[in-house]
N, CA, C, O and CB atoms as a CASP TS submission, in Angstrom:
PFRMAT TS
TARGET T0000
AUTHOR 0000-0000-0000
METHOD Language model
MODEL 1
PARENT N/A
ATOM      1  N   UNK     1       0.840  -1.181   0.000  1.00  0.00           N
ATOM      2  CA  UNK     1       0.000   0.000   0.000  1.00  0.00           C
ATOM      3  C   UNK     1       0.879   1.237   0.000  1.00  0.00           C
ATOM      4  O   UNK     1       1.764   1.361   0.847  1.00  0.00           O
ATOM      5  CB  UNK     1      -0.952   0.002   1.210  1.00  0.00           C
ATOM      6  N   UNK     2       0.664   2.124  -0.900  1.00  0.00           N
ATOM      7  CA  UNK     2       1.286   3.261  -0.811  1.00  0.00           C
ATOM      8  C   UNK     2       0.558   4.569  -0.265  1.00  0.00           C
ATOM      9  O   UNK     2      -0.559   4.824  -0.716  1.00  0.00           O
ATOM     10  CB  UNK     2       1.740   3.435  -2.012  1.00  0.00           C
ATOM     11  N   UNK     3       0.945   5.134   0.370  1.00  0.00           N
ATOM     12  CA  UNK     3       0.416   6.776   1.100  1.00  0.00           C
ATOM     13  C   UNK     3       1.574   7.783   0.621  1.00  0.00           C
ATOM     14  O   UNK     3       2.719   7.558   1.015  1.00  0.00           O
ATOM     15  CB  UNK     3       0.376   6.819   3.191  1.00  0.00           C
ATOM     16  N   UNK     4       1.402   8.535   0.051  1.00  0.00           N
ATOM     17  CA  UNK     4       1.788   9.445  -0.463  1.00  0.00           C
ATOM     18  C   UNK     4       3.940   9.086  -0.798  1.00  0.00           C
ATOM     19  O   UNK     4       4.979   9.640  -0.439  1.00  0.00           O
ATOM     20  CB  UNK     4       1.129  10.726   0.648  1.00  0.00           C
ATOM     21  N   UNK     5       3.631   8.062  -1.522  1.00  0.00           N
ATOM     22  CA  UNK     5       5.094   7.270  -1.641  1.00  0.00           C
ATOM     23  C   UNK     5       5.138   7.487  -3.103  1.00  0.00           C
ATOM     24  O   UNK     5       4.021   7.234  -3.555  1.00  0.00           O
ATOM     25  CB  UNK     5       5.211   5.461  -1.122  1.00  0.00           C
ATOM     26  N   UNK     6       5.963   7.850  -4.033  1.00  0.00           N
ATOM     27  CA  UNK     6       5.753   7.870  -5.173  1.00  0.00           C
ATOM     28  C   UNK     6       5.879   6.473  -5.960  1.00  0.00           C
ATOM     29  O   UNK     6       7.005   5.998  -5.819  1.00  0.00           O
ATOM     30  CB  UNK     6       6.503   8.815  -5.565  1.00  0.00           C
ATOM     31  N   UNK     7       5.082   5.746  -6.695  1.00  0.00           N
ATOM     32  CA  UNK     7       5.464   4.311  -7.334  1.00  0.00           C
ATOM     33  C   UNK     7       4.985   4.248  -8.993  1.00  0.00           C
ATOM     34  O   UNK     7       4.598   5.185  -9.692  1.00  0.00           O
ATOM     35  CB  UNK     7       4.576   2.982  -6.385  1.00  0.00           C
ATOM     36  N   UNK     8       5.105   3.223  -9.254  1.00  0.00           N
ATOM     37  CA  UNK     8       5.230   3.398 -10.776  1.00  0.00           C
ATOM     38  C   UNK     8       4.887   2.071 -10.966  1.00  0.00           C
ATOM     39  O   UNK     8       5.455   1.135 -10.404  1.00  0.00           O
ATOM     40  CB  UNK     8       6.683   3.897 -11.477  1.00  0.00           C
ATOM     41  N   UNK     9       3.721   1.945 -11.956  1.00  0.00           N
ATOM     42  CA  UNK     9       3.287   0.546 -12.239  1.00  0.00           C
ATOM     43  C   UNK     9       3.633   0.346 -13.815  1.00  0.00           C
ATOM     44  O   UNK     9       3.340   1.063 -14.772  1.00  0.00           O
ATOM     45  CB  UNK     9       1.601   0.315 -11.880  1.00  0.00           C
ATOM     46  N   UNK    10       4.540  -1.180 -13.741  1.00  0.00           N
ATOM     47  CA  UNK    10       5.369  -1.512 -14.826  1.00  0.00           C
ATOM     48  C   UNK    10       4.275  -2.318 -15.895  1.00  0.00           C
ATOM     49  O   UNK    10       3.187  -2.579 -15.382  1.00  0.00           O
ATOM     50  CB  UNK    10       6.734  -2.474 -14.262  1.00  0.00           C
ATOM     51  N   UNK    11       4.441  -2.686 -17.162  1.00  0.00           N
ATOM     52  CA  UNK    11       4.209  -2.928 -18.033  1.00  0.00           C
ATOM     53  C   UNK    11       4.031  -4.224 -17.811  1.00  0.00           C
ATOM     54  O   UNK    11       5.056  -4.886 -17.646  1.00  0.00           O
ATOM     55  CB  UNK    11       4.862  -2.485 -18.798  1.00  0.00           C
ATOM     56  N   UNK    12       2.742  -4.903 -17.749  1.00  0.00           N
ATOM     57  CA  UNK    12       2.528  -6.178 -17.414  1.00  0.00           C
ATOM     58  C   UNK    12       2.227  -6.742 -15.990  1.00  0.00           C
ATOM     59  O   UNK    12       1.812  -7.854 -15.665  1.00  0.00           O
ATOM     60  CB  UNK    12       3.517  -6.717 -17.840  1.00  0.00           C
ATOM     61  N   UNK    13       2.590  -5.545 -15.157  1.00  0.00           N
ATOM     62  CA  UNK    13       2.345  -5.914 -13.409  1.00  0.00           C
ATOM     63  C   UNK    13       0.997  -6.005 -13.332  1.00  0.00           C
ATOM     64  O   UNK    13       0.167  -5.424 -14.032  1.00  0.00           O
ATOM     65  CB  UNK    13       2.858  -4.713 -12.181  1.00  0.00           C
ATOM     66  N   UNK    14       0.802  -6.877 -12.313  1.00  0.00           N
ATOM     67  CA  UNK    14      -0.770  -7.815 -11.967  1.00  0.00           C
ATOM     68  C   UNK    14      -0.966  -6.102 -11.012  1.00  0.00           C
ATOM     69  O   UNK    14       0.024  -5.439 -10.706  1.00  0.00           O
ATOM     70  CB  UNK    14      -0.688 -10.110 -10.611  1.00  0.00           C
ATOM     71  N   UNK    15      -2.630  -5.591 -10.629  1.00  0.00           N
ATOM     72  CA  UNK    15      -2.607  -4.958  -9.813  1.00  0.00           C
ATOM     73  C   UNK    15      -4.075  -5.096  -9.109  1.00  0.00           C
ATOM     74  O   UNK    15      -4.647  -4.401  -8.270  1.00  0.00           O
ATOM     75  CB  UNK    15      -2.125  -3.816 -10.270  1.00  0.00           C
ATOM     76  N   UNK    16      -4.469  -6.371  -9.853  1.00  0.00           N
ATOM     77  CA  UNK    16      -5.929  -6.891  -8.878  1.00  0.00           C
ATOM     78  C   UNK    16      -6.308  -8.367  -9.587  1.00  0.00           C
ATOM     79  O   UNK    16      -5.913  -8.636 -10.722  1.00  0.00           O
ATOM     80  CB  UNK    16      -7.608  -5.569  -9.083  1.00  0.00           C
ATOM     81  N   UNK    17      -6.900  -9.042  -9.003  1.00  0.00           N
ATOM     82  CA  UNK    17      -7.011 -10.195  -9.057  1.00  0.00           C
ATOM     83  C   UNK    17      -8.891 -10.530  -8.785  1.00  0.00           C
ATOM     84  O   UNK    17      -9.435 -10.452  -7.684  1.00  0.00           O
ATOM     85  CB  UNK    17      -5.864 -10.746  -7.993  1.00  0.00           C
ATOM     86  N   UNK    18      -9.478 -10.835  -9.876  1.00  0.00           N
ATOM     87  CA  UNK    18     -10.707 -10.788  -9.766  1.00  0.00           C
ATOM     88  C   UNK    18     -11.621 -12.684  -9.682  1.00  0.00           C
ATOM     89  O   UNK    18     -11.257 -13.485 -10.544  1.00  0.00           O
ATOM     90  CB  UNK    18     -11.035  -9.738 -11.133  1.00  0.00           C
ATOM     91  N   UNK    19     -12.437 -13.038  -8.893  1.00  0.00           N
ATOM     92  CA  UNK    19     -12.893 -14.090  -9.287  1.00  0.00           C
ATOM     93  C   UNK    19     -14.263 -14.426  -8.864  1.00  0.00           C
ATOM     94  O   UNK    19     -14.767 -14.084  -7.794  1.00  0.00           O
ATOM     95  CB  UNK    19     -12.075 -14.933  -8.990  1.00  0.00           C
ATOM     96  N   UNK    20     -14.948 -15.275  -9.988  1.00  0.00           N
ATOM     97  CA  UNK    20     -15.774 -14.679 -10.133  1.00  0.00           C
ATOM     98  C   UNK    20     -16.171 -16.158 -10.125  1.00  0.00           C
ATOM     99  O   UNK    20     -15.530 -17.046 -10.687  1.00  0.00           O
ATOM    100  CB  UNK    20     -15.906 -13.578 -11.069  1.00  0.00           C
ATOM    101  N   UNK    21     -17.933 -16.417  -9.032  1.00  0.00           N
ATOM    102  CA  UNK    21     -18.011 -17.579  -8.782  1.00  0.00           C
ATOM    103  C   UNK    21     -19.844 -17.739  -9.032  1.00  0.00           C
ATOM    104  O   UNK    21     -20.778 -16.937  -9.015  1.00  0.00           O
ATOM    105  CB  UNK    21     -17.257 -17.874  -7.272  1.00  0.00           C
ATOM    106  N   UNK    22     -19.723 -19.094  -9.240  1.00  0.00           N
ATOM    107  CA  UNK    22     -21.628 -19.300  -9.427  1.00  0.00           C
ATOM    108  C   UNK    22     -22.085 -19.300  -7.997  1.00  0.00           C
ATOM    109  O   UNK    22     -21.528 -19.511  -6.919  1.00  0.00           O
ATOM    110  CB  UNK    22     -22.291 -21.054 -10.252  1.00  0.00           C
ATOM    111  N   UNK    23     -23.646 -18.900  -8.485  1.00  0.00           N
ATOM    112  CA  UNK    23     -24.186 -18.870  -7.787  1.00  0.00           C
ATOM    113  C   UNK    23     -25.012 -19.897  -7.371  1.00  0.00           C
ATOM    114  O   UNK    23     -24.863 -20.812  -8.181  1.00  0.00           O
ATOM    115  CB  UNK    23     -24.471 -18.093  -7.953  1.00  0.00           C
ATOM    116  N   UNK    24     -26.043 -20.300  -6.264  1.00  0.00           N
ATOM    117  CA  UNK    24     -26.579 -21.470  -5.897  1.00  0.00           C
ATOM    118  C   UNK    24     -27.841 -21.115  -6.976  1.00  0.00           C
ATOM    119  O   UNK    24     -28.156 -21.711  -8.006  1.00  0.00           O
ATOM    120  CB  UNK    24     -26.862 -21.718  -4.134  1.00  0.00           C
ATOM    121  N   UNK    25     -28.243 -20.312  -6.552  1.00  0.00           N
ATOM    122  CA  UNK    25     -29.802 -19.853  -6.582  1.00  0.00           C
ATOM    123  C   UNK    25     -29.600 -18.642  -7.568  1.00  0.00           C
ATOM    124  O   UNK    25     -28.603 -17.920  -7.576  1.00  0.00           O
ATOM    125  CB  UNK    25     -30.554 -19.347  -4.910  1.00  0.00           C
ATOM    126  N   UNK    26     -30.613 -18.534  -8.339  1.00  0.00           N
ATOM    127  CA  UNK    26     -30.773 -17.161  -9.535  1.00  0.00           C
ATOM    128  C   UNK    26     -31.090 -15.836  -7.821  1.00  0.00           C
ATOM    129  O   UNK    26     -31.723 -16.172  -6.820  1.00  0.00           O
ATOM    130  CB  UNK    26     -32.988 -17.478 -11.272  1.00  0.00           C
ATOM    131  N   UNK    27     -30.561 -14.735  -7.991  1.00  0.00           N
ATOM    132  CA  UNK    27     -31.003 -13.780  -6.653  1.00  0.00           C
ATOM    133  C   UNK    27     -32.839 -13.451  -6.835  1.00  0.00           C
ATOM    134  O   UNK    27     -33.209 -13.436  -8.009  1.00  0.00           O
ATOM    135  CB  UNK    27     -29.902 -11.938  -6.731  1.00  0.00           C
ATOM    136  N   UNK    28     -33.681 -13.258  -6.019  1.00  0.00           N
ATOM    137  CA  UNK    28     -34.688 -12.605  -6.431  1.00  0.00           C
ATOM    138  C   UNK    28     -34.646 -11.422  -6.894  1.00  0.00           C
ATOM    139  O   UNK    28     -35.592 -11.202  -7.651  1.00  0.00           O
ATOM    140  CB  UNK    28     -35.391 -12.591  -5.705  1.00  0.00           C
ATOM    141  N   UNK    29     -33.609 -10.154  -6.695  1.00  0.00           N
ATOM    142  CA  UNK    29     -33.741  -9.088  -7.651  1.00  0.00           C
ATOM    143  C   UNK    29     -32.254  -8.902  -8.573  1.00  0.00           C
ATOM    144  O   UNK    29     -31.107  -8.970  -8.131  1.00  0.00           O
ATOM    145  CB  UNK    29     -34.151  -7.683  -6.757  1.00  0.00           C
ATOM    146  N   UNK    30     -32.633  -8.684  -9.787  1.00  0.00           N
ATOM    147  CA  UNK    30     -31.419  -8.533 -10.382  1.00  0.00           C
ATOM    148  C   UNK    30     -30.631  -7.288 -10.907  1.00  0.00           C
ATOM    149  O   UNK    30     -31.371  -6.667 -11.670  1.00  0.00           O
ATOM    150  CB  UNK    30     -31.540  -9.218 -11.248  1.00  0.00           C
ATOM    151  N   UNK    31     -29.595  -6.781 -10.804  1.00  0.00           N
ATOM    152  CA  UNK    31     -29.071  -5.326 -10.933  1.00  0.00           C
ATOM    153  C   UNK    31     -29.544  -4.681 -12.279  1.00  0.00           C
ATOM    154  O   UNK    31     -29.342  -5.028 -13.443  1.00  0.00           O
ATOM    155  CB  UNK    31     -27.425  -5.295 -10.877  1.00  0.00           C
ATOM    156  N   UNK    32     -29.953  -4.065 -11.966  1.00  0.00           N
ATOM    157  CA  UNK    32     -29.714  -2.945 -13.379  1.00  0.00           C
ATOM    158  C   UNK    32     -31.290  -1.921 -12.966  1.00  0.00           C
ATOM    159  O   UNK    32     -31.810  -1.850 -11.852  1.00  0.00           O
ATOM    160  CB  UNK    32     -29.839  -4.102 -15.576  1.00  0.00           C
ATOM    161  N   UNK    33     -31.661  -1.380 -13.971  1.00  0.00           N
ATOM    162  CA  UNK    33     -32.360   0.173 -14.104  1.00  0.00           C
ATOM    163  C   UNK    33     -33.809  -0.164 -13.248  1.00  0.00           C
ATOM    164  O   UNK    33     -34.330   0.460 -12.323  1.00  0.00           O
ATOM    165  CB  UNK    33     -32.722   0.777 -16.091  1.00  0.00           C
ATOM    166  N   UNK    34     -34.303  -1.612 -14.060  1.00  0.00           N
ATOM    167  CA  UNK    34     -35.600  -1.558 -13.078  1.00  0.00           C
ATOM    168  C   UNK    34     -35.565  -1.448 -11.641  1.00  0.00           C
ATOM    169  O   UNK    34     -36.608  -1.035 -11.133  1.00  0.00           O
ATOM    170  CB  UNK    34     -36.338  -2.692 -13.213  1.00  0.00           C
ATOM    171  N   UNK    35     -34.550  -1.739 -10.823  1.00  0.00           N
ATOM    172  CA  UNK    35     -34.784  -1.537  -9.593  1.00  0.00           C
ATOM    173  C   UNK    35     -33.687  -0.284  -8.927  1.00  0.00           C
ATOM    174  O   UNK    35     -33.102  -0.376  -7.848  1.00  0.00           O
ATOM    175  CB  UNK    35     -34.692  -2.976  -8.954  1.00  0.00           C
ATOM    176  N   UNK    36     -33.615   0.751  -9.791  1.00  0.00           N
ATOM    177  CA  UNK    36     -32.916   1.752  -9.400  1.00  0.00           C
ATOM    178  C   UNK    36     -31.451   2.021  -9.424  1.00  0.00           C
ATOM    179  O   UNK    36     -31.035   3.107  -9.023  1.00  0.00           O
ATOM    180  CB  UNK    36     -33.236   1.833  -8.420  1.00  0.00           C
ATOM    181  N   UNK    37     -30.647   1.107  -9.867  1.00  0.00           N
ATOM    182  CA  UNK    37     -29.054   0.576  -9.343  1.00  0.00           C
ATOM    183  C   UNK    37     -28.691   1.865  -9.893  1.00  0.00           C
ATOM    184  O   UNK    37     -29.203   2.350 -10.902  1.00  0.00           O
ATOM    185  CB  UNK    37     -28.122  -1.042 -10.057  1.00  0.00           C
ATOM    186  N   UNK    38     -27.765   2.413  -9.169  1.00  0.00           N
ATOM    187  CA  UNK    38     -26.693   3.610  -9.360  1.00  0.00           C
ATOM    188  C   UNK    38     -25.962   3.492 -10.590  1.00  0.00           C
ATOM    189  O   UNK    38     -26.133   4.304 -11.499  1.00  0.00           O
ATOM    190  CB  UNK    38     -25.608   3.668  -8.221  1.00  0.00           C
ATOM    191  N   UNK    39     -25.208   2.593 -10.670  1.00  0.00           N
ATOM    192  CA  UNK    39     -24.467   2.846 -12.032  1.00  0.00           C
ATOM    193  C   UNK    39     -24.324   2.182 -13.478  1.00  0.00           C
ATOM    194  O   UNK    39     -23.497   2.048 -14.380  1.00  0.00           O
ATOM    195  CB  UNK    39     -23.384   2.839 -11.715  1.00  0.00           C
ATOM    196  N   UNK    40     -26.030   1.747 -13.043  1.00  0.00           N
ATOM    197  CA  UNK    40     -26.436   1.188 -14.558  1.00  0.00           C
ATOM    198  C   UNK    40     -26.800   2.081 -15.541  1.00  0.00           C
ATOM    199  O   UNK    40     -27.676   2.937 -15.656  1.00  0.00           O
ATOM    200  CB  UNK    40     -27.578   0.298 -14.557  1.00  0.00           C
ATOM    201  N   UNK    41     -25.632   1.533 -16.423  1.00  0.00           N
ATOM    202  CA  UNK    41     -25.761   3.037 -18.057  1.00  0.00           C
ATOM    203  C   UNK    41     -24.695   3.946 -18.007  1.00  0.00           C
ATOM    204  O   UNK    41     -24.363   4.821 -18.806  1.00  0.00           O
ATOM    205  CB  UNK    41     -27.321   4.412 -18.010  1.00  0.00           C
ATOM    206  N   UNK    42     -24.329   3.679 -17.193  1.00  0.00           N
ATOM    207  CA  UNK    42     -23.087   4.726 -16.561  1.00  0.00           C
ATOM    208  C   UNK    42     -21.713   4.396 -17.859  1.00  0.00           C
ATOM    209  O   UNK    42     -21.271   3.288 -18.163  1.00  0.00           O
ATOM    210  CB  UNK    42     -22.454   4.054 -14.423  1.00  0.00           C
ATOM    211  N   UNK    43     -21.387   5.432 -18.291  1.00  0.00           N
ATOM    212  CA  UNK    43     -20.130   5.355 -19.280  1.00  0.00           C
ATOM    213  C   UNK    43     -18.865   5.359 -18.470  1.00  0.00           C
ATOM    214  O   UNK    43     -19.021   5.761 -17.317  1.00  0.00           O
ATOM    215  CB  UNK    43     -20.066   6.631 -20.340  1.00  0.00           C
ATOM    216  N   UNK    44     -17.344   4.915 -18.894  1.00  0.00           N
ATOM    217  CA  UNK    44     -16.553   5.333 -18.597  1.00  0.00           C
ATOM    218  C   UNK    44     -15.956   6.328 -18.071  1.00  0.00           C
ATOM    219  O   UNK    44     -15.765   7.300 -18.803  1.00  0.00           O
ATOM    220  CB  UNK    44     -16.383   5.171 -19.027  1.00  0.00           C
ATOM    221  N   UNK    45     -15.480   6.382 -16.632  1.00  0.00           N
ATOM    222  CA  UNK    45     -14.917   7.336 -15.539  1.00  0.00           C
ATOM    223  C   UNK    45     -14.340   7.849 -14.969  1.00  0.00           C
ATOM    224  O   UNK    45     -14.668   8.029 -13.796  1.00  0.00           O
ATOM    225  CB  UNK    45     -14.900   7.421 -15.074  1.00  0.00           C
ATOM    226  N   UNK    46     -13.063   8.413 -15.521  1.00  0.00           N
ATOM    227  CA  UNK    46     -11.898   8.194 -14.489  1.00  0.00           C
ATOM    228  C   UNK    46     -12.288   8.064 -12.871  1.00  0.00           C
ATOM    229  O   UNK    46     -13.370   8.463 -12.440  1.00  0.00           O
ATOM    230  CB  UNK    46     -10.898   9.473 -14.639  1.00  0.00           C
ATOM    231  N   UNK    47     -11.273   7.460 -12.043  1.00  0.00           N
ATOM    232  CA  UNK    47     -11.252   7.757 -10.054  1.00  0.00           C
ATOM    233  C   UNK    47     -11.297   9.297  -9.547  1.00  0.00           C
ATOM    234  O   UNK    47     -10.518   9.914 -10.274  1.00  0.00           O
ATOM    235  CB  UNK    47      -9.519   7.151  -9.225  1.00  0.00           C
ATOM    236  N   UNK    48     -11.736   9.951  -8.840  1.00  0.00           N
ATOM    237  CA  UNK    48     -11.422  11.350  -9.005  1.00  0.00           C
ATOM    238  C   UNK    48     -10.263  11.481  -8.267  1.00  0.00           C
ATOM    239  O   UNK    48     -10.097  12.490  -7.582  1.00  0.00           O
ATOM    240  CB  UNK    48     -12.483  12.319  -8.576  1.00  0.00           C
ATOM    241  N   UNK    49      -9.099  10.242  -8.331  1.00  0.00           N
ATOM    242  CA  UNK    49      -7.954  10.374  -7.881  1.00  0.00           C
ATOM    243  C   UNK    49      -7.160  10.872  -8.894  1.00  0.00           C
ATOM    244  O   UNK    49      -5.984  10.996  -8.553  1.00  0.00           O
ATOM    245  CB  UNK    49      -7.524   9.295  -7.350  1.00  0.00           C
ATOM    246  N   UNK    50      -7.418  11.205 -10.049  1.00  0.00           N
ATOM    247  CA  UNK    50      -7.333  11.639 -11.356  1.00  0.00           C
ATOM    248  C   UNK    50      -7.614  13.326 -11.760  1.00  0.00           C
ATOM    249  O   UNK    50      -8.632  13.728 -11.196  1.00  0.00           O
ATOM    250  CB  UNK    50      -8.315  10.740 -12.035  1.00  0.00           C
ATOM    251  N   UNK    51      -7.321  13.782 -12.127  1.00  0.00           N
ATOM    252  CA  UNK    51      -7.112  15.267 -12.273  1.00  0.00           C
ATOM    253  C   UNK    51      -7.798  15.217 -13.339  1.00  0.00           C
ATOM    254  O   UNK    51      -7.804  14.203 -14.037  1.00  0.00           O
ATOM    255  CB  UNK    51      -5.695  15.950 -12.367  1.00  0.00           C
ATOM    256  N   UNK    52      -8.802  16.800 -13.774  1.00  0.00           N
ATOM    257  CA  UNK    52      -9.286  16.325 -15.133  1.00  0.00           C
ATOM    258  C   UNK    52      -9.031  17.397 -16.516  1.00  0.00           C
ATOM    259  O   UNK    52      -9.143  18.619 -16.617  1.00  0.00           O
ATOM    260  CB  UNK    52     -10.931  16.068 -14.925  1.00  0.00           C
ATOM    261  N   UNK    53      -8.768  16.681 -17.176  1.00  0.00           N
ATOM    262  CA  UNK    53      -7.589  17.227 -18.148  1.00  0.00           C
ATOM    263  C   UNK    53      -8.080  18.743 -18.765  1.00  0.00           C
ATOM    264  O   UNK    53      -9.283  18.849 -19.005  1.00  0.00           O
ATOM    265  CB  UNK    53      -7.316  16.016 -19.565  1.00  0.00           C
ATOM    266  N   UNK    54      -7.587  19.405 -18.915  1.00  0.00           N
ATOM    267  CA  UNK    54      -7.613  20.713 -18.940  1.00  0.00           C
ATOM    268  C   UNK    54      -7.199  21.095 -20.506  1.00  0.00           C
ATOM    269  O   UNK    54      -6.134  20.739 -21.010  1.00  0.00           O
ATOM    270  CB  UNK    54      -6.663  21.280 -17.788  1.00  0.00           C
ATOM    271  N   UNK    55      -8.381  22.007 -21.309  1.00  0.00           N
ATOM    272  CA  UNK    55      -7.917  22.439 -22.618  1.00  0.00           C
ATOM    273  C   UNK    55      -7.128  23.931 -22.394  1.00  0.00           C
ATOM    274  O   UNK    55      -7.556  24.841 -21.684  1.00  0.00           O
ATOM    275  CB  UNK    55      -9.276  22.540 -23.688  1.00  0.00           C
ATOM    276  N   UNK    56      -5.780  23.950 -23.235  1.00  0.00           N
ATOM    277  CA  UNK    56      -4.983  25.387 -22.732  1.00  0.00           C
ATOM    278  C   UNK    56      -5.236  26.404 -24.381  1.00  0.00           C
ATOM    279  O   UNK    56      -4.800  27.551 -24.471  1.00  0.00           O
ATOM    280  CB  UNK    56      -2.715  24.963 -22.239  1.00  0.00           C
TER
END
């Protein structure tokens, strides 16, 4: 974990590890618009750990 350490992520470095498993049962509600979900439809975002780019 870095806190204000400067680091540099190399070309090919792993930096999350995702997995992704069945389920028993279908859920009774399922994500998306009919039941309100926040970021269904949602386009691409940067983190607002990200600065946002500026026309000069």
């Amino acid at each position: 974990r870095a806190h204000d350490v400067p680091f540099m992520i190399e070309h090919g470095q792993r930096v999350c590890t995702l997995t992704f498993e069945r389920m028993l049962q279908r859920p009774d509600k399922l994500y998306g618009a009919a039941i309100g979900s926040s970021y269904q439809g949602q386009g691409l975002i940067l983190s607002k750990h990200f600065l946002p780019e500026t026309n000069h």
